[in-house]
C-alpha angles and dihedrals in degrees: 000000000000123000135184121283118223099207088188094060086036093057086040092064093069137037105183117117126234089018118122121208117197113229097172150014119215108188094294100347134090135212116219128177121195148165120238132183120168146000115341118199123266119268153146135215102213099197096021136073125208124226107205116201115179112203095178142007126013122303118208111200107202113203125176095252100041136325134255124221117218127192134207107283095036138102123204114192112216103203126229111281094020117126113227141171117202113208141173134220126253091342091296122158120247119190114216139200105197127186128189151135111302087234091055112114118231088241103008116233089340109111101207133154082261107047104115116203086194145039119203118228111239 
């Protein structure tokens, strides 16, 4: 039976960076929440698209060709087979809310210190 998620309490359970936790599935889909600060490591997911959701803080999607700012409150899509590098500014933390296909890799075919094969389930 489903019940309703607190993403606040959920975010306050962790405190790594670049460590997405999985909150939900959604048919094939799954619902991750994590805390960035930071540069990540550039990547693409070449089936997959990414849905980017910052619930605080400010977001800086580095493309090859330019970057996008987005603010708290707002989502960006990065669509399947784009490279992207998702960054932070000054160090600060963003809280996001990801969603995106169960199969997709945390960094795609990239190998890094960060890459995670796995997301625990808080």
């Amino acid at each position: 039976m489903s019940k309703p998620i607190n993403i606040k309490e959920k975010l306050g359970k962790f405190s790594d960076h670049w460590h997405p936790h999985q909150i939900a599935v959604v048919d094939d889909m799954q619902v991750l929440l994590a805390k960035i600060s930071g540069e990540f490591v550039w990547h693409a997911h070449q089936d997959e698209d990414e849905l980017f959701y910052v619930q605080k803080g400010t977001l800086q999607m580095h493309f090859r060709d330019r970057v996008e700012t987005v603010q708290e409150g707002e989502i960006i899509v990065v669509p399947k087979g784009v490279e992207h590098c998702p960054k932070t500014i000054d160090g600060q933390e963003v809280q996001l809310l990801l969603f995106e296909k169960l199969s997709t890799k945390h960094t795609g075919e990239v190998v890094h210190e960060k890459t995670q094969t796995s997301y625990p389930k808080i």
